[in-house]
C-alpha positions as CSV (number, residue, x, y, z in Angstrom):
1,X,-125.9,-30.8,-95.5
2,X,-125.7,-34.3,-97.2
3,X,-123.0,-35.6,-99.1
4,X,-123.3,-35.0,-102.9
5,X,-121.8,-38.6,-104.8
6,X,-119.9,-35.6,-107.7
7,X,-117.9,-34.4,-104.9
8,X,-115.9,-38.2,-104.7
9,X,-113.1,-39.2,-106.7
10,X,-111.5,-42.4,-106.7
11,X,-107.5,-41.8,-107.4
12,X,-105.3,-45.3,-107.5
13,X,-102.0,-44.7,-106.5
14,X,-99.3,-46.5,-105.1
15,X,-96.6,-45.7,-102.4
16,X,-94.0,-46.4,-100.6
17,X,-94.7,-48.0,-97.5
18,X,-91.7,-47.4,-95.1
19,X,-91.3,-50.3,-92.8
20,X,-90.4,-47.6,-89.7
21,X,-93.0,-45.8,-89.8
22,X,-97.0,-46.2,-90.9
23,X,-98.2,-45.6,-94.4
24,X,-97.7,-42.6,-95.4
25,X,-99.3,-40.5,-98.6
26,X,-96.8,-39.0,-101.0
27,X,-96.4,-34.9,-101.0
28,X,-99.0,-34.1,-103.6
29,X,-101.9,-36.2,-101.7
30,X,-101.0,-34.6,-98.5
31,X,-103.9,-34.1,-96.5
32,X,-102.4,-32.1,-94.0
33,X,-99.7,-29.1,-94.2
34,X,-97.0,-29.4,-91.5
35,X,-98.5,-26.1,-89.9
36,X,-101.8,-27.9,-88.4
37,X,-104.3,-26.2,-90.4
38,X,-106.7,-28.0,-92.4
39,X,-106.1,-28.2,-95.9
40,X,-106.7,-25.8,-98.5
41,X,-109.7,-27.2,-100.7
42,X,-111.3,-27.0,-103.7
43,X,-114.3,-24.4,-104.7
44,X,-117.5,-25.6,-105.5
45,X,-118.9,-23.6,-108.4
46,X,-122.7,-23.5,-107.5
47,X,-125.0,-20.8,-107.6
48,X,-126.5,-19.9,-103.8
49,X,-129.9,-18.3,-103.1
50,X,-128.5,-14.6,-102.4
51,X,-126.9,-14.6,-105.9
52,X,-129.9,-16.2,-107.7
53,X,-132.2,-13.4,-106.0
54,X,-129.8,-11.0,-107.7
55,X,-129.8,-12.0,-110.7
56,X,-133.6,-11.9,-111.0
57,X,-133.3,-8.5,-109.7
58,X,-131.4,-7.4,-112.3
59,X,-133.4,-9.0,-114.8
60,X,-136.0,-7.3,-113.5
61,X,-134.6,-3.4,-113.9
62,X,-133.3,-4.4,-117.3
63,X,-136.9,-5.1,-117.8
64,X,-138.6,-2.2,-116.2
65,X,-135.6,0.4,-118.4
66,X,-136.6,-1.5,-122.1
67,X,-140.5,-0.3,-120.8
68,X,-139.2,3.2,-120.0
69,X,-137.8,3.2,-123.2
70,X,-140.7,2.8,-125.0
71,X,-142.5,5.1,-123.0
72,X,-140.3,8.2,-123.3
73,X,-138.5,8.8,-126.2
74,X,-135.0,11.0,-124.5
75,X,-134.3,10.7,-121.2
76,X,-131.6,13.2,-120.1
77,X,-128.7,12.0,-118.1
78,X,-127.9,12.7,-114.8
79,X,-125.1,15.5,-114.6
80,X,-124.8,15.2,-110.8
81,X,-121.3,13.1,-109.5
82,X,-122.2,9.8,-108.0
83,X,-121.0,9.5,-104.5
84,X,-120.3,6.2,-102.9
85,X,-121.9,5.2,-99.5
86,X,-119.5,5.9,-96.7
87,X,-117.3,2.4,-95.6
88,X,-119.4,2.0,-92.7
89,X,-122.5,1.6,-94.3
90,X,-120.6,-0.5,-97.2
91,X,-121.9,-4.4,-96.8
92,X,-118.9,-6.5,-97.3
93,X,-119.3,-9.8,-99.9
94,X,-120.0,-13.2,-97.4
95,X,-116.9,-15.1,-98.7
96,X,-118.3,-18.6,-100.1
97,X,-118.3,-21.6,-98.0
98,X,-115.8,-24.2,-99.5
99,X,-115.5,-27.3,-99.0
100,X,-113.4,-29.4,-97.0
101,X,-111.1,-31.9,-98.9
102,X,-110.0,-35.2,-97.4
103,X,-108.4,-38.0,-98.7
104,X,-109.1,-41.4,-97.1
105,X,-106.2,-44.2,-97.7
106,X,-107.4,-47.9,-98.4
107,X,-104.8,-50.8,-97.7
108,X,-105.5,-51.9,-101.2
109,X,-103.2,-48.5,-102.7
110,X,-106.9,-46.9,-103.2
111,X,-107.0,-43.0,-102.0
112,X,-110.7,-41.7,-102.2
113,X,-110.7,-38.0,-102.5
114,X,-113.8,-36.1,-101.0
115,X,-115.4,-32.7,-101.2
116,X,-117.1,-32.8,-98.0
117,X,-119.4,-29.4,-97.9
118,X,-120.6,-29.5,-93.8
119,X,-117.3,-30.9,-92.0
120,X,-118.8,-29.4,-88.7
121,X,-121.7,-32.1,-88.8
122,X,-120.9,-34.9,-91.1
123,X,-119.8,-37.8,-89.2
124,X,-117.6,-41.0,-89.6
125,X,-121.0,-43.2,-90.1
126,X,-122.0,-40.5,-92.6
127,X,-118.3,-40.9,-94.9
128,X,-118.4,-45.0,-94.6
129,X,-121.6,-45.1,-95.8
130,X,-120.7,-42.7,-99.0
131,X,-117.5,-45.2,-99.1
132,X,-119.0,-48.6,-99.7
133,X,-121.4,-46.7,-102.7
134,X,-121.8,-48.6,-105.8
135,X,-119.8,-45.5,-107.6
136,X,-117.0,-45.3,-105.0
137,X,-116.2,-49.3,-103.8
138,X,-118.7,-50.8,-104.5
139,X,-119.2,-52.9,-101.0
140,X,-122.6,-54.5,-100.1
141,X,-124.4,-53.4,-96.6
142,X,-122.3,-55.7,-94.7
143,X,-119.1,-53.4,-95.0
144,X,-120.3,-51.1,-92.9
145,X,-120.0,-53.3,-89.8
146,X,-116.5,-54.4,-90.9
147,X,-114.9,-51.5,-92.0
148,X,-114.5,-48.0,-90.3
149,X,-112.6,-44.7,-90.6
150,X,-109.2,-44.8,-88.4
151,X,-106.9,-41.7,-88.1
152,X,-103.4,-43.0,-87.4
153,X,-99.9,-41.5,-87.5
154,X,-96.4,-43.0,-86.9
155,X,-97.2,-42.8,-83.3
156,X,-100.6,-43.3,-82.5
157,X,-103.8,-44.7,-84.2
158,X,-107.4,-44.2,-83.2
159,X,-110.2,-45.7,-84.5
160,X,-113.1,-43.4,-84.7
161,X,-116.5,-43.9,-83.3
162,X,-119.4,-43.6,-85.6
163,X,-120.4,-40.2,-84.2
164,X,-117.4,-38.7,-84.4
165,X,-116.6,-35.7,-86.8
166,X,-113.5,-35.3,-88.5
167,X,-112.4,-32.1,-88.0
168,X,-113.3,-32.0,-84.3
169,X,-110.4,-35.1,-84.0
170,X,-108.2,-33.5,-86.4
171,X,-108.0,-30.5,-84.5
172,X,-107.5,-32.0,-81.1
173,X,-104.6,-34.2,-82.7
174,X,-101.9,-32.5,-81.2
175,X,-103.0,-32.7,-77.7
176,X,-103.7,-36.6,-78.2
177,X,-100.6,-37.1,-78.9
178,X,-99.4,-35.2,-76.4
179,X,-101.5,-37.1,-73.7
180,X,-100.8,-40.7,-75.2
181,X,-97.2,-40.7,-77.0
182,X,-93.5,-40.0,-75.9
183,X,-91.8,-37.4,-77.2
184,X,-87.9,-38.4,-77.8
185,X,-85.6,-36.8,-79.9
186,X,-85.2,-40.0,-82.8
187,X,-89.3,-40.0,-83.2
188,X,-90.5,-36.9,-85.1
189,X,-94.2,-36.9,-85.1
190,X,-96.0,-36.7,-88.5
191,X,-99.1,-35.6,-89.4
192,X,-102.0,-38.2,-89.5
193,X,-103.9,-39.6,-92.5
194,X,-107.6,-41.3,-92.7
195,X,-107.7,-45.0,-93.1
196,X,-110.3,-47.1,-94.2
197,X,-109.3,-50.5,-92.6
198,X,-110.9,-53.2,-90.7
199,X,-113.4,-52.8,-87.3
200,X,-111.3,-54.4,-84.4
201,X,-115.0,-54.7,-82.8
202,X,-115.7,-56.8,-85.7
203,X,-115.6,-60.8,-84.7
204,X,-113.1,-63.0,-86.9
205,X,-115.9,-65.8,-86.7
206,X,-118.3,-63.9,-88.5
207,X,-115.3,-62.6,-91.1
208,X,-114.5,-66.5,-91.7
209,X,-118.3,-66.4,-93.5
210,X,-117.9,-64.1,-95.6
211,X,-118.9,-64.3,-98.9
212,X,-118.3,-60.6,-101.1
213,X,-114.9,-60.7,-103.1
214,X,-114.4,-57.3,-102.7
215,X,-114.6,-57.4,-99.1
216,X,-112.3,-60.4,-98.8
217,X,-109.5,-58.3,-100.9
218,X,-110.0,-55.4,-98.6
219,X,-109.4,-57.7,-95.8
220,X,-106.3,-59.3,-97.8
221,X,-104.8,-56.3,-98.0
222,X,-105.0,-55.3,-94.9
223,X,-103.5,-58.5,-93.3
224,X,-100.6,-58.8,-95.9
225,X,-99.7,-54.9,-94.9
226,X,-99.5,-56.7,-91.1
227,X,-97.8,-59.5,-92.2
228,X,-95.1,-57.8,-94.1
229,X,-94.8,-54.4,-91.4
230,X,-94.2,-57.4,-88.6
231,X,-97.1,-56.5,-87.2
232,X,-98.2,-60.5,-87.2
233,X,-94.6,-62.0,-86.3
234,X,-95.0,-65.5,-88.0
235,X,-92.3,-67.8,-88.0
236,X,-90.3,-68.4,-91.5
237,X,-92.3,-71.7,-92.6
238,X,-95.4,-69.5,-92.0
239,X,-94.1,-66.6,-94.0
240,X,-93.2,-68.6,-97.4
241,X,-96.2,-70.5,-97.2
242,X,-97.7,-66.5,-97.3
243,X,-95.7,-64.8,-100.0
244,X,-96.5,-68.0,-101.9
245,X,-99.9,-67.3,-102.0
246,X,-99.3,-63.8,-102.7
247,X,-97.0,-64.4,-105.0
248,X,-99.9,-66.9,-107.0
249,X,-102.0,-63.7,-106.5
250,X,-100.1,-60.6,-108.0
251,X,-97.6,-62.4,-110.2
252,X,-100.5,-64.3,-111.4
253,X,-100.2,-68.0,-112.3
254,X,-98.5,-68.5,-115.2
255,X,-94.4,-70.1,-115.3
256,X,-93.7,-68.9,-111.3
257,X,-90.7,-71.0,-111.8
258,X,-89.5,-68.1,-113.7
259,X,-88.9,-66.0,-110.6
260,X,-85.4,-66.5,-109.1
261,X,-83.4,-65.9,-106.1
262,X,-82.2,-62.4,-107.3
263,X,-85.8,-61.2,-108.5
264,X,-87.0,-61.6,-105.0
265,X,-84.0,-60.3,-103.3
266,X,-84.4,-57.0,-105.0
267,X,-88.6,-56.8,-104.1
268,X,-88.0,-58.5,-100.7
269,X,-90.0,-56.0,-99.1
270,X,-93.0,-56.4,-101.4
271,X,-93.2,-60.2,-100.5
272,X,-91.2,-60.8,-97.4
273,X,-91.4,-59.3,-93.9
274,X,-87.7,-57.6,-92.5
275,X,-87.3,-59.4,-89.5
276,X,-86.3,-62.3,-91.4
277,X,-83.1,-60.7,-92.2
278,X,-82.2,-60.0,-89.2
279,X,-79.4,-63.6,-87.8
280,X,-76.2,-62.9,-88.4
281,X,-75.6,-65.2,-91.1
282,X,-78.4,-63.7,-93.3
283,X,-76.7,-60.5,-92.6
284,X,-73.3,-61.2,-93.3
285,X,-74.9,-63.4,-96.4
286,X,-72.7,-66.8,-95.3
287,X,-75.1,-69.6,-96.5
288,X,-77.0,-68.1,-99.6
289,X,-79.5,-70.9,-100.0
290,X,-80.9,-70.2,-96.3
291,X,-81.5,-66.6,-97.4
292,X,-85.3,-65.9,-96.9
293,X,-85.7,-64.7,-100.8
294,X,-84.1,-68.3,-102.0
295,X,-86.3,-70.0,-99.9
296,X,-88.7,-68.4,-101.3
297,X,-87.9,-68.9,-105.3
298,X,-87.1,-72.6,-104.0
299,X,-90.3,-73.4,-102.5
300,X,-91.9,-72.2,-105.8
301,X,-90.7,-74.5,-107.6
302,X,-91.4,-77.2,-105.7
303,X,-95.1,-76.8,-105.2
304,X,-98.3,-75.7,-107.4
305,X,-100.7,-73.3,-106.2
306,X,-103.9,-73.8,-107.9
307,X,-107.2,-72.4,-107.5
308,X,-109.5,-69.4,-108.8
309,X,-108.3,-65.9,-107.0
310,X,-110.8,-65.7,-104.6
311,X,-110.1,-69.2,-103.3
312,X,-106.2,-68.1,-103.6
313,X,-107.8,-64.7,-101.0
314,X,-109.5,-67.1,-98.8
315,X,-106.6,-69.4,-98.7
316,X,-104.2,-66.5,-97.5
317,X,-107.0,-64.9,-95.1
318,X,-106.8,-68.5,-93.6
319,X,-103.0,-68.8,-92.8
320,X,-103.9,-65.9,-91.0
321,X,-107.0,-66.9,-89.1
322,X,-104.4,-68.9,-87.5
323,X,-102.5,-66.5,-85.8
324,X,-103.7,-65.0,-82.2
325,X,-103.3,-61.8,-82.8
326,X,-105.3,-61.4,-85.9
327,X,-107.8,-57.8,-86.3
328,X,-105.9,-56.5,-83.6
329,X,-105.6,-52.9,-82.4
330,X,-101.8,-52.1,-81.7
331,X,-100.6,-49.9,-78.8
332,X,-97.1,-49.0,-78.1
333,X,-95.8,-49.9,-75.0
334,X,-92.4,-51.1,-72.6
335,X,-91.1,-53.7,-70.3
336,X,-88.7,-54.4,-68.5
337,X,-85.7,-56.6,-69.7
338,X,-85.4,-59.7,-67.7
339,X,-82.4,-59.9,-65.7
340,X,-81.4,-61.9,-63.0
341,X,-78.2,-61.9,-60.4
342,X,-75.3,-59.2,-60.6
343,X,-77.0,-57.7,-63.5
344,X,-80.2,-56.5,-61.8
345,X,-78.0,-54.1,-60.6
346,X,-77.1,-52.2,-63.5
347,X,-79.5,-49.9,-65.5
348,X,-81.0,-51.5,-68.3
349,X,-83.5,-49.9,-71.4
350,X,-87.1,-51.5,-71.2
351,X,-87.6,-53.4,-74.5
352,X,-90.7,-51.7,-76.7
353,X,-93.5,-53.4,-77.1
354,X,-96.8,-53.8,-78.7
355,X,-100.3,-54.1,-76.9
356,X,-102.5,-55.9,-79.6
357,X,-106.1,-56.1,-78.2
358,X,-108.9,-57.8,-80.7
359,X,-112.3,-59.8,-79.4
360,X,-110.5,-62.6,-77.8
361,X,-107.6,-61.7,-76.1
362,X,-104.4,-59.6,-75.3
363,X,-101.0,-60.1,-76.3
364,X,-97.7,-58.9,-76.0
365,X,-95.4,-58.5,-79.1
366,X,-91.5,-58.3,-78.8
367,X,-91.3,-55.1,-81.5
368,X,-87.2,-55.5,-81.2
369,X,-87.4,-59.8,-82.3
370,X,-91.0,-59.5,-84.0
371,X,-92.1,-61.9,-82.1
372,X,-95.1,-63.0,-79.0
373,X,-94.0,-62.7,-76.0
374,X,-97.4,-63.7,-74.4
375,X,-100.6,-64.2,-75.3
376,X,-104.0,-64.3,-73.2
377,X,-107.1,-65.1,-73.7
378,X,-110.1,-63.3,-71.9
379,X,-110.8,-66.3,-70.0
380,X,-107.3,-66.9,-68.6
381,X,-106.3,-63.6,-66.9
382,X,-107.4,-60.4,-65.0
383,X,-105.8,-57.1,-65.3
384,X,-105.7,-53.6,-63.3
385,X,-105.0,-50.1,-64.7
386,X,-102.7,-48.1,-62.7
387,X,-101.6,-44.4,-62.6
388,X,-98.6,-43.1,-62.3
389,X,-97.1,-42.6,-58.6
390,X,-95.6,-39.0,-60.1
391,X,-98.3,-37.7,-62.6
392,X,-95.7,-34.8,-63.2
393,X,-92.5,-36.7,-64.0
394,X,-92.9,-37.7,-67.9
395,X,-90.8,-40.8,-67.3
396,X,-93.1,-42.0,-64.4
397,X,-95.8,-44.0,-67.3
398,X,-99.4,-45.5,-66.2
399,X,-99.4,-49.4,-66.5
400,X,-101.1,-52.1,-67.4
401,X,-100.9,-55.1,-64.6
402,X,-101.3,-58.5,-66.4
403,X,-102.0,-61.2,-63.9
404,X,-102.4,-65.2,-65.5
405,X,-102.3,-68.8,-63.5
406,X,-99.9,-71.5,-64.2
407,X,-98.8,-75.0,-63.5
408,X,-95.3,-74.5,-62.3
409,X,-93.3,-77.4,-61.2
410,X,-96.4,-79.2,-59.9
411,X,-97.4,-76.4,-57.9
412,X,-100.5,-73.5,-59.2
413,X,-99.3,-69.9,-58.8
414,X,-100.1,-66.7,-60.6
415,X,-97.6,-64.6,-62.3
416,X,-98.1,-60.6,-62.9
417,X,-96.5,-58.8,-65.7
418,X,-96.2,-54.6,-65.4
419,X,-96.3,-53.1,-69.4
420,X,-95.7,-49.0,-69.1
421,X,-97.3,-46.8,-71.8
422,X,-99.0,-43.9,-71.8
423,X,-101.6,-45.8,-73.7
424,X,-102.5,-47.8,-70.8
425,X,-106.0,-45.7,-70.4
426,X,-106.9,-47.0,-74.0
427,X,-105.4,-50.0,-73.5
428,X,-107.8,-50.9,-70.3
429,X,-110.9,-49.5,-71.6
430,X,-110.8,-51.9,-75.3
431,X,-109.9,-54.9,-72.6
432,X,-112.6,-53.9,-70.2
433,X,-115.6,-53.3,-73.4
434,X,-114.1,-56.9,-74.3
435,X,-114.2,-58.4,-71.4
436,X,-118.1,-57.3,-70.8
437,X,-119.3,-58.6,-74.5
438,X,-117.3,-62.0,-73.0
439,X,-119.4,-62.0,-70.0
440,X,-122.7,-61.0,-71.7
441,X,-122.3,-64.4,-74.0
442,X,-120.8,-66.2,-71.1
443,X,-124.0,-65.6,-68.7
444,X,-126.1,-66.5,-72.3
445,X,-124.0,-69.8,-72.6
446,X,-122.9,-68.7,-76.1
447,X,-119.8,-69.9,-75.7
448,X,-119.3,-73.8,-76.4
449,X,-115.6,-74.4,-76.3
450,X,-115.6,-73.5,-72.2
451,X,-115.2,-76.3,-70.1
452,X,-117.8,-75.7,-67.1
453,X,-117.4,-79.0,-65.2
454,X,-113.9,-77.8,-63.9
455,X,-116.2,-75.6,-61.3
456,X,-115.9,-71.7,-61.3
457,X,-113.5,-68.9,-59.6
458,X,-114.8,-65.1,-59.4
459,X,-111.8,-63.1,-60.6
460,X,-112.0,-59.6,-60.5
461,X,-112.0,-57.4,-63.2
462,X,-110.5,-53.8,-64.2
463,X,-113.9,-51.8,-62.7
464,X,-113.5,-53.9,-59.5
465,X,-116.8,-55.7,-60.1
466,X,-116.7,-59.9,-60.3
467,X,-117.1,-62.4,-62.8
468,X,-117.3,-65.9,-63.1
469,X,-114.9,-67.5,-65.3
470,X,-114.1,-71.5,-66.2
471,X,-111.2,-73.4,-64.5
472,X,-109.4,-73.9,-67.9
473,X,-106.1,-74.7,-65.9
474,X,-105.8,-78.6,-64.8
475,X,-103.6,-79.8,-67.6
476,X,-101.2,-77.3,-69.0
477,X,-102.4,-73.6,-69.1
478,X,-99.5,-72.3,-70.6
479,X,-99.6,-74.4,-73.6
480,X,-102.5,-72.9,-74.6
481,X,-100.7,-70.2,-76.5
482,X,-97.1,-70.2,-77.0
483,X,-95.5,-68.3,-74.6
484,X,-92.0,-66.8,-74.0
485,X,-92.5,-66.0,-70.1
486,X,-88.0,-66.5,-69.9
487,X,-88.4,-63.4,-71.8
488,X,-90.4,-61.3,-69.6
489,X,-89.8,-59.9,-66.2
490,X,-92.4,-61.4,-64.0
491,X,-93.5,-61.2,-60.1
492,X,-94.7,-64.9,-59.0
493,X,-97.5,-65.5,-55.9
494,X,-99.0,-68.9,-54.6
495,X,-102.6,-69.3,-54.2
496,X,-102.5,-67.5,-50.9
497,X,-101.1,-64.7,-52.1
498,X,-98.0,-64.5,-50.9
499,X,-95.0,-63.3,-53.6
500,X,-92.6,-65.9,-53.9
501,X,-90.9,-64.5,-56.6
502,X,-89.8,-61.7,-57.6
503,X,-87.4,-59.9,-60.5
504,X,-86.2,-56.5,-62.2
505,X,-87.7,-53.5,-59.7
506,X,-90.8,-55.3,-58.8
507,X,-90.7,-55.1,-54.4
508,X,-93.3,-56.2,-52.2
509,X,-92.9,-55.9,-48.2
510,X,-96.0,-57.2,-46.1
């Protein structure tokens, strides 16, 4: 059954975005009670064929009793009891079909309510395409390709495929989480929400051409939520140079001298991302001028944003073009600490990571520091999916293996890096659907910034086949992102493969 565009209603509200946790909607939009069952939802008062046909049958016997009436002028009345058909033969009332109501969350504090009447068969393409309606966002065409329905919770997020059906993911929820998350006692799983965010599939060249101010404030919102969540670590220069933008944007453009030290210390967290707070001396509030919200109200006054908003949109959508990791998909992951000497020997917590995966490479996010640990583009590494050696211990994870070249004192040798999560299975098929759209437009030459006259190694990829890839390594490799490799626990091999290095638990006999 289609859609009907009375069913939608577009409810603005804002709230509270806590910085542990994903967004989450207040109590009296909660989509989902704490009991698993789909909501309650509201009744559609229509009028279906069964009840039509009995109305028009009563109509008719009303008719057919005024003729009677004028045909015969007493009719005597029945003296006989009237008995009632045994409960057996007694047809019970078919109970209505109602509606299923969902509310789909928007980065931009947007909730779109819908009355969707056939949840078993509408699908994720059907609800983007009632989305980006005139009446609802009003998006052109082009939305569709850039946007998508995710469903995400504190612990994992999916994006949905276009044929997917919401109720059919909602109702196997619980067992995805218990196939890709870790159950401890500090994480208390909540229920998931519907988000209407951006396609990681979606290429940032094409975004960078886009023209429709209502798609470029979607997108805005969307990558000041990752700015400010830490999601994009960016270093403090970086982040001023963004909250002044957004500053220009929401406090408008009039006197933002007015704006002091204090006003921006009590709305931090609208402007200014946490981990900045976290040195010592910021803490313990030594050198109040260094402070990240006095930075902030100084570098105000000592520049002028001008511009129309949608320049001021493109402007911040451009500091973030920038970064790597941009449009990524974010999976939560481990490593190992990096310790060396005496210390190997004592037990040590792996440091939590992120796995952000977009269309040009992988990267590896310090969730502790906010802060890239390494970054790798598609070109630059092979990887290799791994289960784990007990399958029934929970604390034996699969793992992604990471391996890269490098230029190390003089000499080229490959470095491997183990991450553990139980999202490795996702986390290998996004890389390997990557990696295949790289060598499609590789073999069509699409690709202009590779350096071919370097000649070409076959390096083997996650489904074992092999694929040509440029020698991009005869300068400096490892400058072309900045990596922290002193921060990661690494197992080194020369070009004969032979380990000549190794740290943490990683052992090799041969």
């Amino acid at each position: 059954m289609e859609l009907d565009n009375k069913y939608i209603t577009i409810v603005p509200v804002e709230y509270p975005r806590n910085r542990q946790q994903f967004i989450r909607p207040p109590d009296e939009y909660s989509d989902f009670p704490q009991n698993r069952n789909w909501p309650h939802t509201r009744a559609v008062r229509t009028e279906s064929s069964s009840t039509m046909r009995r109305k028009e049958l009563k109509r008719s016997l009303e008719h057919k009793r005024s003729h009677s009436h004028s045909r015969t002028e007493h009719i005597q009345p029945c003296l006989k009891p009237i008995i009632s058909a045994p409960l057996a033969f007694q047809t019970a009332p078919k109970p209505k079909k109602r509606p299923l109501g969902v509310y789909i969350y928007t980065m931009a504090d947007v909730v779109l309510h819908m009355d969707i009447e056939d949840a078993n068969t509408t699908t994720v393409s059907d609800l983007v395409d009632i989305i980006i309606q005139p009446k609802n966002l009003g998006l052109s065409r082009a939305a569709k390709n850039i946007f998508t329905i995710w469903m995400k919770s504190n612990v994992l997020e999916v994006q949905l495929k276009p044929y997917h059906k919401l109720l059919t993911i909602y109702q196997k929820w619980g067992s995805l989480e218990e196939k890709y998350c870790i159950r401890t006692k500090k994480v208390i799983f909540k229920e998931p929400i519907l988000s209407f965010q951006r396609n990681v599939f979606f290429p940032r060249k094409d975004e960078e051409k886009i023209k429709d101010q209502k798609i470029i404030e979607l997108l805005y919102a969307e990558a000041k939520y990752n700015v400010l969540q830490g999601r994009y670590p960016v270093e403090v220069n970086h982040c001023l140079m963004l909250a002044s933008l957004q500053c220009r944007i929401e406090l408008g453009p009039n006197n933002l001298q007015q704006y002091t030290s204090s006003f921006f210390r009590n709305n931090r967290e609208k402007f200014l991302p946490s981990h900045l707070y976290k040195s010592w001396s910021t803490w313990l509030n030594l050198d109040r001028k260094s402070t990240p919200h006095s930075r902030l109200a100084d570098h105000l006054k000592h520049i002028q944003i001008t511009g129309s908003d949608r320049k001021l949109y493109h402007k911040y959508l451009e500091c973030c073009y920038m970064l790597p990791f941009y449009g990524c998909a974010f999976f939560h992951g481990q490593i190992e600490q990096p310790v060396r000497g005496l210390m190997s020997l004592i037990n040590h917590k792996d440091v939590p990571i992120y796995v952000a995966v977009n269309t040009e490479g992988v990267y590896i996010l310090d969730c502790v520091e906010n802060s890239l640990l390494l970054g790798l583009k598609y070109q630059d590494f092979s990887w290799e999916f791994a289960k784990p050696s007990q399958e029934d211990n929970e604390h034996c994870l699969p793992c992604i293996f990471l391996q890269f070249l490098l230029l190390e004192n003089g000499t080229r040798v490959s470095k491997i890096l183990q991450v553990f999560s139980k999202q490795a299975v996702m986390i290998d098929a996004l890389i390997a659907c990557f990696v295949e759209d790289f060598r499609h437009k590789l073999a069509m030459n699409e690709y202009d910034d590779v350096d071919r006259t370097g000649g070409f190694e076959h390096i083997s990829v996650g489904d074992g086949s092999q694929i040509p890839l440029a020698h991009l390594y005869r300068s400096e490799p490892q400058s072309r992102l900045c990596n922290k490799l002193n921060k990661l626990t690494l197992a080194t091999f020369d070009e004969d493969g032979h380990c000549i290095g190794q740290m943490g638990s990683w052992s090799f006999s041969y």
